[in-house]
N, C-alpha and C positions, 0 to 999 in steps of 0.2 A: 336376800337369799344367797347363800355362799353357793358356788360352781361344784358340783360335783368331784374336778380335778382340783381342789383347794381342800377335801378333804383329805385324812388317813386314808391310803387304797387299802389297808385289810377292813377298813367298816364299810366301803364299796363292794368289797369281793361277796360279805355275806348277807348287805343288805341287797341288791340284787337280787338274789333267787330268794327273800325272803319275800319279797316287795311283789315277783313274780307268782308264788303261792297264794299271797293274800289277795293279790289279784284274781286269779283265776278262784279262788272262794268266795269270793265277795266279801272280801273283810280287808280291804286295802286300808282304810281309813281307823279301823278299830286295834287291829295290831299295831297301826301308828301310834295309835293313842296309849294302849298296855305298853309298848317298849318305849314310849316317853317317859313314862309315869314310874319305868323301871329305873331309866335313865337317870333321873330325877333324884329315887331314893337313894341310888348311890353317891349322885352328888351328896344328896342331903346327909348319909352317913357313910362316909367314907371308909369304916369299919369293916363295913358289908362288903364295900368292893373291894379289901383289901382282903379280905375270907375267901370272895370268891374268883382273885388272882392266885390266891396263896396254893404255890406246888405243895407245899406238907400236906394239904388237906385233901383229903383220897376222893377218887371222885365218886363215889357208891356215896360217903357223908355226903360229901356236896348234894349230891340228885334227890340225899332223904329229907336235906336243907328247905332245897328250893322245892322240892312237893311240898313239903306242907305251912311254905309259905307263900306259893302262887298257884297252885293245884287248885281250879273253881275260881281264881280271881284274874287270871289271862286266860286268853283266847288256846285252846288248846292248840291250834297251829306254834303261837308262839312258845308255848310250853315245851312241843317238842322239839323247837328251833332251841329252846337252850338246852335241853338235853345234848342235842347234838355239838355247841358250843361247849359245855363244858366237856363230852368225851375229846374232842378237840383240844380241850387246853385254852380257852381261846373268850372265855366269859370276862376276862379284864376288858374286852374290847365294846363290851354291848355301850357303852354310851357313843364310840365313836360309830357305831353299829346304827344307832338310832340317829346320832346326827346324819348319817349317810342316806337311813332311811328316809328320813323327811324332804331332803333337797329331792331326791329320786322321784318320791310321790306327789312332791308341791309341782315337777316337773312332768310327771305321768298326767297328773291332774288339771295344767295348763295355768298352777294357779302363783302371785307372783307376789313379794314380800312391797310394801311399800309405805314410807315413813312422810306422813303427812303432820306439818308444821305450820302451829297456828299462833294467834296472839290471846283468843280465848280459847276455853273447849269447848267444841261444836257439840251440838246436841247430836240424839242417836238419828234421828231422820237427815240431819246436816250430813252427819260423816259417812253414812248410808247414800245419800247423794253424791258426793263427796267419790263413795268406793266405785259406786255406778260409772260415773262420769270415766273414771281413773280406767277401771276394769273396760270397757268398751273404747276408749283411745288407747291400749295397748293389746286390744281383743285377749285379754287373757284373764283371768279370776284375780282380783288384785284382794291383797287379803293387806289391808292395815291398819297401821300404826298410830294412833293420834298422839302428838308432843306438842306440849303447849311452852310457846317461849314469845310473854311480852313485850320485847324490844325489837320484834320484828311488825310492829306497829298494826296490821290490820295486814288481811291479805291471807294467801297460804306459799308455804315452801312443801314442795311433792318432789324426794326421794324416791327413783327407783335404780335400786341396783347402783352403777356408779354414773347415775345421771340425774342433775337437778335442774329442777322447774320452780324458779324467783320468782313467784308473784306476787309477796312480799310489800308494803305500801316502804317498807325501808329500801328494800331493794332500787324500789323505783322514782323515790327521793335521789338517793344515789347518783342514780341514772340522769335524773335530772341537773342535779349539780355538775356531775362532770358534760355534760350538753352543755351547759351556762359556761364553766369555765373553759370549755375549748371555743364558744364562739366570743371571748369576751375579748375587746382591742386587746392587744398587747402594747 
């Protein structure tokens, strides 16, 4: 999970009070969800965000645009967060907007990105054990990742943040050879 200061500060400035409305409605989680998904489209067509950067386009079209393409299908909080985004001028930002939102909420939430590396894929009860273990040695809501990479022979490698845990049967091959080779006569 990227640091809040590694993002854009303008998708800081307006995920913030947006983060704090959704909060205080109880829809922290679901306006996360609608301005991912918004997110999303515009990665997916880049058409769209380039429509709804574009100064030529007045912004009365815009607001008749986006009614009756998200009007009943987001959250009407976030409906009227882009209203106010685009009299702003300022709707080019909504994907920096949601990345900022999400860091903010995963951190409101106490919850914590993390990339567990194995040599098979663990079933759903494994990586569910797996999260538990993870999430209660860092007392925090560990939400992850499963990557499967054979050559790490048996074992797991657990990613959090810029910190890793080798538990790896290669790793500790390794370990073992350079023990052999430092206590070997010279």
């Amino acid at each position: 999970m990227a640091s809040i200061d590694q993002l854009d500060p303008t998708g800081a400035v307006y995920a913030r009070p947006l983060l704090q409305l959704a909060t205080e409605q109880g829809q922290t989680e679901q306006v996360g969800q609608d301005l991912q998904q918004l997110a999303d489209i515009i990665r997916d067509h880049p058409s769209f965000g380039l429509y709804l950067a574009d100064p030529g386009v007045g912004r009365d079209e815009r607001t008749a645009t986006m009614d009756r393409i998200f009007k009943g299908h987001v959250s009407p909080l976030l409906s009227n967060f882009l209203g106010v985004l685009n009299r702003r001028g300022k709707l080019r930002y909504i994907s920096t907007i949601a990345s900022a939102y999400r860091v903010l909420m995963d951190q409101q939430l106490g919850n914590i990105d993390v990339d567990v590396t194995t040599a098979l894929e663990l079933s759903a009860d494994e990586l569910e054990n797996v999260r538990a273990k993870v999430s209660s040695a860092l007392g925090k809501n560990a939400k992850v990742k499963q990557l499967v990479d054979p050559s790490i022979l048996g074992g797991l490698v657990v990613r959090v943040q810029d910190k890793i845990i080798d538990a790896s049967v290669r790793y500790q091959l390794q370990a073992m050879k350079q023990q052999l080779l430092a206590a070997a006569p010279k």
